[in-house]
C-alpha positions as CSV (number, residue, x, y, z in Angstrom):
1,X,-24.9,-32.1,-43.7
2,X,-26.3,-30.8,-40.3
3,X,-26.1,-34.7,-38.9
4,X,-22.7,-34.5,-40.3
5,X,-21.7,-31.7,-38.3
6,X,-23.6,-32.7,-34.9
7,X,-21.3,-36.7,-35.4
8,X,-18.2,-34.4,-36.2
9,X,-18.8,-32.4,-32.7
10,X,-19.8,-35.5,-30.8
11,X,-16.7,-37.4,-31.4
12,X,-14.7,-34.3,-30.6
13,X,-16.4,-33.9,-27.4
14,X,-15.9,-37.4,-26.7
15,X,-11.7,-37.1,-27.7
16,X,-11.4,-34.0,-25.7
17,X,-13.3,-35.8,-22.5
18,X,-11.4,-39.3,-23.6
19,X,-8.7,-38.5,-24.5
20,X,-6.6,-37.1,-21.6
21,X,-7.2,-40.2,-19.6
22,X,-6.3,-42.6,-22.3
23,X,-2.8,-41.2,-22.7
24,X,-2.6,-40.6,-18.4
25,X,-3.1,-44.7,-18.9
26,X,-0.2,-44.9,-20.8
27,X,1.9,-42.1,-19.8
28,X,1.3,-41.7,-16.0
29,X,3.7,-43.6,-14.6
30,X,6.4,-41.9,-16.3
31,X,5.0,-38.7,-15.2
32,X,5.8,-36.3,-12.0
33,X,3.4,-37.3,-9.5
34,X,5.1,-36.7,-6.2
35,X,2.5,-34.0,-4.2
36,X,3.9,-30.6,-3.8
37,X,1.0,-28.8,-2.2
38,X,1.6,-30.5,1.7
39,X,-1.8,-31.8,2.0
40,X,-2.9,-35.3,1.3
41,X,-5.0,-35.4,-1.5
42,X,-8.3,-36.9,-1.4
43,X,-9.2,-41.0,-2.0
44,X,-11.8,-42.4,-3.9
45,X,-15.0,-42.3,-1.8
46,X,-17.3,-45.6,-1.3
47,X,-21.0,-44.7,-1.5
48,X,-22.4,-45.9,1.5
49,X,-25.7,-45.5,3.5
50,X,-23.8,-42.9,5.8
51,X,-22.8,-40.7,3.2
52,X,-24.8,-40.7,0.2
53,X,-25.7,-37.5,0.5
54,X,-22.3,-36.1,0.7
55,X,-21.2,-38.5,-1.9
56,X,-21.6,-36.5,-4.9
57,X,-19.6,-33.5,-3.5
58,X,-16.6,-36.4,-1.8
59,X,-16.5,-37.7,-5.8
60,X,-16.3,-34.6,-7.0
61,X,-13.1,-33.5,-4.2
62,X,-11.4,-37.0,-5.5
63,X,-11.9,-36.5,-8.9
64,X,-10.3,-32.6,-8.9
65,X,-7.6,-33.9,-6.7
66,X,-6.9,-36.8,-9.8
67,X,-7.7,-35.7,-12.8
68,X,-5.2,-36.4,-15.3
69,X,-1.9,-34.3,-15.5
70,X,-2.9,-32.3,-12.3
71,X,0.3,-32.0,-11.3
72,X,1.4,-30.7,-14.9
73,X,-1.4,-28.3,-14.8
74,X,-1.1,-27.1,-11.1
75,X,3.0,-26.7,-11.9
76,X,1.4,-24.3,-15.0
77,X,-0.6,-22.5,-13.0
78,X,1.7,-21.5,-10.5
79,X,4.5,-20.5,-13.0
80,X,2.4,-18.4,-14.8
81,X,1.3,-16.6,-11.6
82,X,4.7,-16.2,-10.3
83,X,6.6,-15.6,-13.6
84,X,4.1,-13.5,-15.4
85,X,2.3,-11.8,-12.7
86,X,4.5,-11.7,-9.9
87,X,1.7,-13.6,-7.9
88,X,1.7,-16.2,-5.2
89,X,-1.0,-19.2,-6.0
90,X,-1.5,-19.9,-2.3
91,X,-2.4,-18.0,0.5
92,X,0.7,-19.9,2.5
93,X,3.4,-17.8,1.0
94,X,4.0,-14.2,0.3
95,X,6.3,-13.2,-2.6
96,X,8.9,-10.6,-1.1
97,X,11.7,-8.0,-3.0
98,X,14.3,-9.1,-4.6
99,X,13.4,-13.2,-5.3
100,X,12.7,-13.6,-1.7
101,X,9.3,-16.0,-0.9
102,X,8.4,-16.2,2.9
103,X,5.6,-18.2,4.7
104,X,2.6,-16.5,6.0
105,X,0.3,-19.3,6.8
106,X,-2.1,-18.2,9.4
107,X,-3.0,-21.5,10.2
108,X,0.6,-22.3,11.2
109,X,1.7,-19.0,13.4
110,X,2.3,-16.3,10.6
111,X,5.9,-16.0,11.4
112,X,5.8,-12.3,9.4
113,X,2.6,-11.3,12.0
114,X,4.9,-12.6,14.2
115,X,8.4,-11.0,13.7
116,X,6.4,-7.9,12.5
117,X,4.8,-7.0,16.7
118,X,1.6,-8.2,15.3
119,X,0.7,-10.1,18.9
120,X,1.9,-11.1,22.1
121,X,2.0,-13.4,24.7
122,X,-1.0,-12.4,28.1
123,X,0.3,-12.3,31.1
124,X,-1.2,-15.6,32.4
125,X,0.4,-17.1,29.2
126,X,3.8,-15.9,30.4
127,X,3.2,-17.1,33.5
128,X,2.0,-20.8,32.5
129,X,5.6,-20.9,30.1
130,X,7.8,-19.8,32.7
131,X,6.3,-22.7,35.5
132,X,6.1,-25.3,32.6
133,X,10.4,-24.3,32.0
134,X,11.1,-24.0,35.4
135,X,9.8,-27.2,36.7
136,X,11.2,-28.9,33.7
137,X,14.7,-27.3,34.6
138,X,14.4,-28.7,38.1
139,X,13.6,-32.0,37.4
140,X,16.2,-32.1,34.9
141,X,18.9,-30.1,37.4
142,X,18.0,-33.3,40.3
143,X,19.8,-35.8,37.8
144,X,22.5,-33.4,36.6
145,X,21.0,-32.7,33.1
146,X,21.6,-29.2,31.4
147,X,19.1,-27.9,30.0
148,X,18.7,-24.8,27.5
149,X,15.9,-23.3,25.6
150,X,17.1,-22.9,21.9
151,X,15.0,-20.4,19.6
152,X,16.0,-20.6,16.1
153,X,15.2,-16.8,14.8
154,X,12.4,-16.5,12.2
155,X,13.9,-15.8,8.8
156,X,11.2,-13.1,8.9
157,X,13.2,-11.5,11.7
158,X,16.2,-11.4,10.2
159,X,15.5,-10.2,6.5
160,X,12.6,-7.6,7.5
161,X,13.7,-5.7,4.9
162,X,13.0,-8.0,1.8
163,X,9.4,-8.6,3.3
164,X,6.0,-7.5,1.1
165,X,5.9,-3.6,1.0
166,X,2.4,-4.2,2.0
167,X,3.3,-6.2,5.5
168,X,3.7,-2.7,8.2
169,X,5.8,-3.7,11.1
170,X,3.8,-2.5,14.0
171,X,6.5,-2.6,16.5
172,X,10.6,-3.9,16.7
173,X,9.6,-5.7,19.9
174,X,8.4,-9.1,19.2
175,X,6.6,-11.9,21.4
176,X,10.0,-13.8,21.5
177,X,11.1,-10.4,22.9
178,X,8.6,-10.5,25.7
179,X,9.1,-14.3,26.3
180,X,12.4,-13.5,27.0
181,X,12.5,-10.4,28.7
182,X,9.8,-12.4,31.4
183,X,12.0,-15.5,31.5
184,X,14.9,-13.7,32.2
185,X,13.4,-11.7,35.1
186,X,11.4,-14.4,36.4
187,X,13.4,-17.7,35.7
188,X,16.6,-18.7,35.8
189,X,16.3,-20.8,32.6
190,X,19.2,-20.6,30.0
191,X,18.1,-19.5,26.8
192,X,20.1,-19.0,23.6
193,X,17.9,-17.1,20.8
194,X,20.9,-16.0,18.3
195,X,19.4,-13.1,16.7
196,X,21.8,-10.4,17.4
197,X,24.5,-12.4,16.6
198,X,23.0,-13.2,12.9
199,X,22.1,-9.9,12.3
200,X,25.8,-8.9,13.0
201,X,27.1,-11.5,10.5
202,X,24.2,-10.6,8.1
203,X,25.9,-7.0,8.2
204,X,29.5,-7.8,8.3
205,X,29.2,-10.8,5.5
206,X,26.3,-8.8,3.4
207,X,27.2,-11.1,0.7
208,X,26.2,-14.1,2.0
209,X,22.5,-14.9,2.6
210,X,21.9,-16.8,6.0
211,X,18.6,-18.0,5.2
212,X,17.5,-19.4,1.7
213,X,15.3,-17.3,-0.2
214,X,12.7,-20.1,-1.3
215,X,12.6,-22.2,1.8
216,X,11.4,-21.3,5.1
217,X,15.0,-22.3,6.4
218,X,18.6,-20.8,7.6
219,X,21.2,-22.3,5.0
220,X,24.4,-24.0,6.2
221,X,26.0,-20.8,7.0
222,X,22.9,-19.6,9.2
223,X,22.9,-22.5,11.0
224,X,26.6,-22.1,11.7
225,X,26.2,-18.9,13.7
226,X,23.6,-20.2,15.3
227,X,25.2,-23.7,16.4
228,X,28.6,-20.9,17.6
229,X,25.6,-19.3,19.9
230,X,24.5,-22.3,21.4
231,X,28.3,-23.8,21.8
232,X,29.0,-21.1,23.8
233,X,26.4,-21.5,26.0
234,X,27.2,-24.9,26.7
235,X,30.9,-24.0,27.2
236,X,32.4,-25.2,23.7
237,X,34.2,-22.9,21.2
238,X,33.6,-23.2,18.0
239,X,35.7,-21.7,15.6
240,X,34.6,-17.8,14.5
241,X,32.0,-17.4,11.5
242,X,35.2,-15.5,9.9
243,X,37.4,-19.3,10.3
244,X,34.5,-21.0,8.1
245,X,35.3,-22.2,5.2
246,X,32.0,-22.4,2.6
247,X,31.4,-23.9,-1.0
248,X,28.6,-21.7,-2.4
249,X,26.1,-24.7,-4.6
250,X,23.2,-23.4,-7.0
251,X,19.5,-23.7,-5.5
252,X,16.3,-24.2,-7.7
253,X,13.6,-25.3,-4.9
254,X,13.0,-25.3,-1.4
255,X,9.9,-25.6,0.4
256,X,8.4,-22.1,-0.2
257,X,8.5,-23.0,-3.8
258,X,6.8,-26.8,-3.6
259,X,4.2,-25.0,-2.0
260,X,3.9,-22.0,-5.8
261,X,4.6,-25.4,-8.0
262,X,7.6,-23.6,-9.2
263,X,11.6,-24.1,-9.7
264,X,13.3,-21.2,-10.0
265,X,16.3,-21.5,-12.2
266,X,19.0,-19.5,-10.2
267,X,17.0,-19.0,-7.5
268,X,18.7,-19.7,-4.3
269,X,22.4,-20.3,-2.7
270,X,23.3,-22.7,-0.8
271,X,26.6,-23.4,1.0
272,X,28.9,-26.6,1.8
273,X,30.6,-25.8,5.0
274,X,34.0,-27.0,7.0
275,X,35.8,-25.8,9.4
276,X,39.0,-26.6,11.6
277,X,40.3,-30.4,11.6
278,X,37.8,-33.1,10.4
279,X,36.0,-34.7,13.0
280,X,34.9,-38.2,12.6
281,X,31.2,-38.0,12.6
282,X,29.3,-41.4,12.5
283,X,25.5,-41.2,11.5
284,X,24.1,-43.9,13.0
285,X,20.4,-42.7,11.9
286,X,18.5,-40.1,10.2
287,X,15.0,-39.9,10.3
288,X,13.5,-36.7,9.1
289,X,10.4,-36.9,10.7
290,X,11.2,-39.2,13.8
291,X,15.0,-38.6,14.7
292,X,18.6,-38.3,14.1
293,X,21.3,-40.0,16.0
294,X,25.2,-39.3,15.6
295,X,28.1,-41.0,17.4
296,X,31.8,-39.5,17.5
297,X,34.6,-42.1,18.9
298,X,37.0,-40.1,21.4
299,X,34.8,-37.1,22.4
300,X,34.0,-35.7,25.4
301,X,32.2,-38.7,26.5
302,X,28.9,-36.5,26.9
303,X,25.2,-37.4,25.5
304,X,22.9,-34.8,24.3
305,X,19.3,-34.5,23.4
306,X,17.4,-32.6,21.3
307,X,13.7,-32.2,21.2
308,X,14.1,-30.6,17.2
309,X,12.0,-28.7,14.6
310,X,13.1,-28.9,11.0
311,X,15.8,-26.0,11.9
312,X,18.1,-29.0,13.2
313,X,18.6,-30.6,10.1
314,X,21.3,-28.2,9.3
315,X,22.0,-27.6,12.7
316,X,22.5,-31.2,14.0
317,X,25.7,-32.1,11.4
318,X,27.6,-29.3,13.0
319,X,26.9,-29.5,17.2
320,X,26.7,-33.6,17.1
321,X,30.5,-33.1,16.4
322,X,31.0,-31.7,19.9
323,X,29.6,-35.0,21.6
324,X,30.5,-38.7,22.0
325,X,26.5,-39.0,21.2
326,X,24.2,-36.9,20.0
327,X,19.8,-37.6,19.9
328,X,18.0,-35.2,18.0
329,X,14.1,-36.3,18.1
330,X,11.3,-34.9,16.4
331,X,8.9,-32.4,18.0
332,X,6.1,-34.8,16.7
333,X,7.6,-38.1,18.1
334,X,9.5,-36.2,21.6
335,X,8.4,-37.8,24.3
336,X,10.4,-36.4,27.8
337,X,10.9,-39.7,29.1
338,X,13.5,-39.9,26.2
339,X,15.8,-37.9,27.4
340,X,16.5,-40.2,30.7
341,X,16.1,-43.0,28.4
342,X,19.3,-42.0,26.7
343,X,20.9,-40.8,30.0
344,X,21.4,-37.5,28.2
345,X,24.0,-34.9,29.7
346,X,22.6,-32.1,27.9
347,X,18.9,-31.5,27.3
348,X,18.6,-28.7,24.6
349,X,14.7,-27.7,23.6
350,X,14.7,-26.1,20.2
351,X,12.2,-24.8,18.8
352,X,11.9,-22.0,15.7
353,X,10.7,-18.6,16.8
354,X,7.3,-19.4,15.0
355,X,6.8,-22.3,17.2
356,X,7.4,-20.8,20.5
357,X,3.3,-21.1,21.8
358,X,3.9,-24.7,21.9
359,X,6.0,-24.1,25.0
360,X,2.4,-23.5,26.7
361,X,2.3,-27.0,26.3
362,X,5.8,-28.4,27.5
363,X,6.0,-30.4,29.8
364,X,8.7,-32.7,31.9
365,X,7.7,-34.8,34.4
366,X,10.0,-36.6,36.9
367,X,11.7,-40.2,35.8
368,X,9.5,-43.1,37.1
């Protein structure tokens, strides 16, 4: 009987370890397996001469990040932290009031540090931003090129009041505050940062969110105020926020969420927007992680160029219809050169108020 017992437990030792990755064999292909957590997951390691000593712990990495139905289980996980415990399963996002999820990375700028006074710029920093925009603006002003500095406002910024009760806000003046403030009094440089503005239509129009609640991103409608802002600056009306006309569409995901595993049934808005007379817009490319490229037949006959974030994806649709041609290029594939190479009109440098340090680093050398 006891040798019995000890077969019985062997086989189900060996069906519980067996198993799962039979029926993965069969079933994986038909399963989920897109990767949600925005890291590359780890390959099967070759034992080699240079790393056998590490090899055991590199297996072990490959085989967490494949185990069968990882993705089913990690999805599990992260519902039953967020739905039953009202927890985030990643230090990457914070869970705010009332369904709202923002992105607290620390390796990636904490835009709520950021929007909450938590640092600033030093004075030598300042100083390097303002030479790095102000030769830039002359090189660019020698072949008749506008340029303007476009800072998309953190959501952070402009929905403090949904953030964790546990985030203190230790001052209303912010290092995009301070950037500005020194630009302004020691540059010339034309800069467009539309957070009044939003905050104005967040009050008037409480009803309709700007920003979606489980993505790091302003929604069509955000976008729109922002794209008025930067318009104006470049001497085009666009019709008033009040003129728009928007087609409010149900949201389950957004980037906040991939990150937590989760949908969230009735989680989010989103917004189809129009406005005025249709404009023939002709998108010629569109590249998320390289570039976007729009043409319009009869326009002004102007070019512009972007140097974009991910905040342009919803911006681009609506300012591209204001130009004959329009280049938005990724931050990671913007080279300067590019924006002669297009024989732009209009240089605009967006950037998202989280990203504003890489400024230290801009730079725009004259046309060889």
């Amino acid at each position: 009987m006891g040798k019995q017992k000890s077969v019985i437990w062997i086989i189900i030792f060996l069906l519980i370890t067996i198993f799962p990755w039979g029926l993965y064999a069969l079933m994986g292909e038909h399963l989920e397996s897109v990767e949600h957590e925005n890291r590359k997951l780890e390959e099967k390691p070759v034992i080699s001469k240079d790393n056998y000593e590490k090899f055991p712990q590199m297996y072990e990495s490959y085989f967490n990040d494949n185990i069968p139905f990882r993705n089913q289980l990690v999805e599990i996980n992260g519902a039953i932290d967020y739905f039953l415990f009202h927890q985030s399963s990643t230090d990457r996002v914070c869970i705010g009031q009332n369904g709202w999820l923002f992105y607290c990375d620390n390796e990636d700028f904490n835009p709520i540090e950021q929007s909450l006074g938590y640092w600033y710029f030093t004075e030598d920093e300042l100083k390097q931003i303002a030479d790095n925009l102000k030769v830039a603006e002359q090189v660019l002003s020698s072949k008749d090129i506008e340029f303007v500095l476009f800072i998309v406002p953190n959501k952070e910024t402009i929905y403090k009041e949904e953030l964790p009760e546990y985030y203190v806000s230790k001052s209303q003046y912010t290092v995009v505050d301070q950037l500005i403030d020194y630009l302004n009094e020691n540059t010339n440089i034309r800069i467009v940062y539309p957070k009044e503005e939003m905050l104005c239509i967040k009050e008037e129009y409480s009803d309709i969110p700007l920003y979606y609640k489980i993505d790091t991103h302003w929604n069509n409608a955000g976008a729109y105020v922002g794209a008025v802002s930067l318009a104006k600056e470049l001497g085009i009306e666009l019709p008033p926020f009040s003129e728009l006309d928007l087609k409010a569409r149900g949201v389950i995901t957004g980037d906040l969420a991939k990150m937590l595993n989760i949908s969230i049934p009735n989680g989010d808005i989103g917004y189809d927007i129009s406005w005025g007379e249709t404009i023939e817009l002709e998108e010629k490319k569109w590249e998320f992680s390289k570039e976007f490229i729009y043409h319009v037949p009869y326009s002004n006959h102007k070019t512009l160029v972007v140097r974009r974030d991910s905040f342009s994806t919803a911006l681009a649709p609506i300012i591209a219809t204001q130009f004959e041609d329009s280049i938005w290029i990724h931050m990671w594939e913007f080279k300067p050169q590019q924006i002669f190479d297009n024989n732009a009109d209009v240089f605009v440098f967006e950037t998202a108020e989280r990203y504003v340090e890489k400024l230290l680093d801009f730079q725009i050398i004259e046309e060889k």
